[in-house]
N, C-alpha and C positions, 0 to 999 in steps of 0.2 A: 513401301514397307518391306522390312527383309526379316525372313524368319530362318530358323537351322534345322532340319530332320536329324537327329542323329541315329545310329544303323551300324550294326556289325559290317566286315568286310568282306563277307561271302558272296559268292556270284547272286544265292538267292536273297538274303537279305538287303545288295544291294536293287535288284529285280525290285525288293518290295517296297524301299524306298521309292527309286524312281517311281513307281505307279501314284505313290503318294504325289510326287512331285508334279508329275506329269497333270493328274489329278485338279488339284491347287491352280497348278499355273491355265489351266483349261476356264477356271472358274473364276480365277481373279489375274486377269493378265500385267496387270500392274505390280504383284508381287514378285520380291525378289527371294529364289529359293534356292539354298544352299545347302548339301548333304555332307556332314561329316563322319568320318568312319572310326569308330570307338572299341578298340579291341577289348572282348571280356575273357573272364576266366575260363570258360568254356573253350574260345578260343587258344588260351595259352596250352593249357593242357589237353590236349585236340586226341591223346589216344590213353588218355585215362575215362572208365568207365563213367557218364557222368552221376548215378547212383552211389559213387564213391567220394568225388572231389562236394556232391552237394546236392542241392535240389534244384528249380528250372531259374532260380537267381544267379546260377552261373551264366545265363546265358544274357543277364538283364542288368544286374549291378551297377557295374562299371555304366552304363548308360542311363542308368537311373540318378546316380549322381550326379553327372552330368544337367541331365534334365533339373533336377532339383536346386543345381548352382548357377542354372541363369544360363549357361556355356551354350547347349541348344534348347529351343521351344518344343518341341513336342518327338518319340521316338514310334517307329514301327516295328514293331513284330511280329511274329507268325505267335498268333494267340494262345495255341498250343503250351509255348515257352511262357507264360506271362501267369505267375502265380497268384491265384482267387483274392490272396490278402495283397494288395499295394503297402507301398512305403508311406508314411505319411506323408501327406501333402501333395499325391498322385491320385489321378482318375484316370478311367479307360475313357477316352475322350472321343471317340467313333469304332468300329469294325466294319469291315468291309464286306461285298458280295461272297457268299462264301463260293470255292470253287470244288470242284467234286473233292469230295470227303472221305475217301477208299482209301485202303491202304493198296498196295500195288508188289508183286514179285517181280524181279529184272531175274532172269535166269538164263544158264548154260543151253543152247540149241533151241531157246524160246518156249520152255515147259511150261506148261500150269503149273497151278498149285496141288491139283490133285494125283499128278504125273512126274512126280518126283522122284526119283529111285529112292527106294527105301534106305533109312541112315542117311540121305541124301544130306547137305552140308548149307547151314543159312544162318543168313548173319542178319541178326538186326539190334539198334542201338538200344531197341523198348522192352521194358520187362514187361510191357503191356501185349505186344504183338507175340513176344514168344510165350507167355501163359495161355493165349487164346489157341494161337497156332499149335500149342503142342499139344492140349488139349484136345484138336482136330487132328493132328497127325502125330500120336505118342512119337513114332520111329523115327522123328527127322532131330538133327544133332543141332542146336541151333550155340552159334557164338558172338560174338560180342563183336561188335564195328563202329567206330569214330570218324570224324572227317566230315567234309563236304560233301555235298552228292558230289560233285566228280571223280574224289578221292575215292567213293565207296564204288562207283562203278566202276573204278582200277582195280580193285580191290578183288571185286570176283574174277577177277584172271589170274594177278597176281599172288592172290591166296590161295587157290583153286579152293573156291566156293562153290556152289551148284547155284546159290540163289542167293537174294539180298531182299529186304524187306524196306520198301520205301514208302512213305507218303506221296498218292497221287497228284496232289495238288503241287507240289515242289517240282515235280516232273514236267509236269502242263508249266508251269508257269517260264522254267527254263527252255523249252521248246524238244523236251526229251522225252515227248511222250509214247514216241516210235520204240524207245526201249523196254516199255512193258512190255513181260509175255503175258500177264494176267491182274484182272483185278478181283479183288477177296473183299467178297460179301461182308457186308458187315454182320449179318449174322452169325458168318462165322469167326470175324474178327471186329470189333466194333471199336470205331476208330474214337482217340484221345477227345477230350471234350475243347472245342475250340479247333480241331482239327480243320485246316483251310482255309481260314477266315485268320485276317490280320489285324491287328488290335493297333490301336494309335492312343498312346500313352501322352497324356501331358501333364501339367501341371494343375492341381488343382484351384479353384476359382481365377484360375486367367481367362476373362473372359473374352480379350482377344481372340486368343488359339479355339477356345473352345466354339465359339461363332464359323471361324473359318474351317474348323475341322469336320462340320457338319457337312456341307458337302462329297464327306467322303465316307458317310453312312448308310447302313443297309437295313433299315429298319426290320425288316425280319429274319434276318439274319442276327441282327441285334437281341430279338426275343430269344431264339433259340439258343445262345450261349450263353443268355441269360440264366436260362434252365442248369444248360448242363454244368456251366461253372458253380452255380449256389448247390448242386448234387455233389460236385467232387469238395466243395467249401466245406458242408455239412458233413461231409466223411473225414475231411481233414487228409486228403490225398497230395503225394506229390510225383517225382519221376520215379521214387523206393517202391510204390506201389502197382501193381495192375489193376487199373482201373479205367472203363470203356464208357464212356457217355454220348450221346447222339440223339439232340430233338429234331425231328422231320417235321415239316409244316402237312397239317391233314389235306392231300389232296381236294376231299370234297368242302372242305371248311379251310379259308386262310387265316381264321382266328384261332385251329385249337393245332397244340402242339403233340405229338407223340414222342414222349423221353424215352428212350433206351440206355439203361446202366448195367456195369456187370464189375463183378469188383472177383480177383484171382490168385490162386496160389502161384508163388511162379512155376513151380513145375506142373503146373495146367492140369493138376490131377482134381482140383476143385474150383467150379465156376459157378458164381450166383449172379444169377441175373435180374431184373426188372425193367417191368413194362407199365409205365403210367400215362393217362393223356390228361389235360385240360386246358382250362381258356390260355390263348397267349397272353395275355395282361397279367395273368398270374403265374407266368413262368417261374419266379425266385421258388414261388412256395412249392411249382410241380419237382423242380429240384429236389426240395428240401424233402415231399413225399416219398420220392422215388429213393432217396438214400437211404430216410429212412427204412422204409421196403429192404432193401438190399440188410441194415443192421439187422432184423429182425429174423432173416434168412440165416444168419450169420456174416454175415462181413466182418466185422468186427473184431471177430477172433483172426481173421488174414490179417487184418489190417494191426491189429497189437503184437503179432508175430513178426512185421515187418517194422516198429518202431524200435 
């Protein structure tokens, strides 16, 4: 049997291909698996803001139709990029272990985050990271950055940046994790929902794919993105938005989940946050609790300000 991953052509998305593949070929040695690389809009337009060119289907499209036209069986992405609503006739057809979930500072002479020279100069692609961030430190000048992680860690020399705001997980997985100087709490920053955790898109009722895609699921890892994706579904959020979501599995209990949401102005001058736990079996609804929590605080008015 021979099947197609198809995957953007970046170091990390090829990274998270392979794993798939590697994955697969571990479980079923008799499969024949081949990775094709699918340039999207995202890619094309690599230093326009993406809040401008679109929302996280710039980064899925092109691979979506693909998927849809038979061309490849099933795609991976960093779940982060994979919006709540699918196209018809797609399912999120596995996720993966999730891998730490921080957001992470690469900086000038190896600073914290707290040790930044005041006005200090940071760049991050998320109007999610800079709402929290400025919110924690008014005084730092934050700008706008595109590219690949290799590109962005050029970037802070060649810009003269002071700092760069990356996902931990993308780091670890490229073997770049020596470049962190610090990693940011999620309390004080609370990373995108689906953060770390890669989604495996296929087609819907192919039961083929979807039998073999199961061994590349993480059943509680599964629950928690469950939560947080029906939270940001139920606010109707996309990348225009600042908006933080993160279920933690309860230490003492591996069935309840604790949801953290926080929805933001971008200039971080107003942050609402919520805290809800309950059963993992009913992650969709603690989602849908917790948003609604955050509307009733006000979210809503951030969020029609940004429509």
């Amino acid at each position: 049997m021979r099947i197609v991953i198809g995957s953007r052509g970046s170091a990390l998305a090829l990274w998270q291909a392979n794993w798939a593949k590697r994955k697969l070929a571990s479980a079923y040695p008799d499969l024949s698996i081949v990775i094709e690389v699918i340039k999207t809009e995202g890619d094309r337009l690599s230093e326009m803001p993406v809040s401008q060119i679109g929302g996280k289907e710039v980064w899925t499209k092109e691979i979506e139709h693909a998927l849809l036209s038979g061309s490849i069986d099933l795609a991976v992405h960093s779940l982060k990029d994979l919006p709540t609503k699918l196209p018809e006739g797609l399912a999120l057809g596995a996720v993966s272990e999730r891998e730490d979930v921080r957001d992470v500072l690469v900086s000038k002479d190896n600073r914290v985050f707290w040790d930044l020279p005041e006005s200090a100069t940071v760049a991050t692609s998320s109007l999610r990271r800079q709402a929290q961030l400025k919110h924690a430190r008014p005084d730092l000048n934050f700008v706008a950055i595109r590219g690949n992680v290799d590109t962005r860690l050029k970037k802070l020399e060649t810009e003269n940046l002071d700092g760069i705001i990356l996902a931990a997980a993308g780091l670890k997985r490229l073997g770049l994790g020596d470049c962190i100087a610090d990693f940011i709490d999620p309390e004080i920053c609370l990373p995108a929902p689906g953060q770390g955790v890669l989604g495996i898109e296929i087609r819907e009722g192919d039961q083929r794919i979807t039998d073999l895609v199961g061994v590349l699921n993480c059943v509680e890892t599964q629950q928690a993105v469950t939560a947080e994706r029906a939270m940001l579904a139920t606010l109707g959020g996309d990348c225009g938005v600042p908006i933080g979501g993160y279920a933690a599995v309860d230490t003492v209990s591996v069935v309840v989940l604790l949801l953290s949401g926080v929805v933001a102005t971008p200039d971080g001058r107003q942050v609402i946050s919520k805290k809800m736990e309950g059963p993992a079996s009913y992650a969709e609804q603690l989602g849908a609790r917790v948003a609604k929590g955050l509307l009733e605080q006000g979210a809503g008015e951030i969020l029609d300000a940004r429509a």
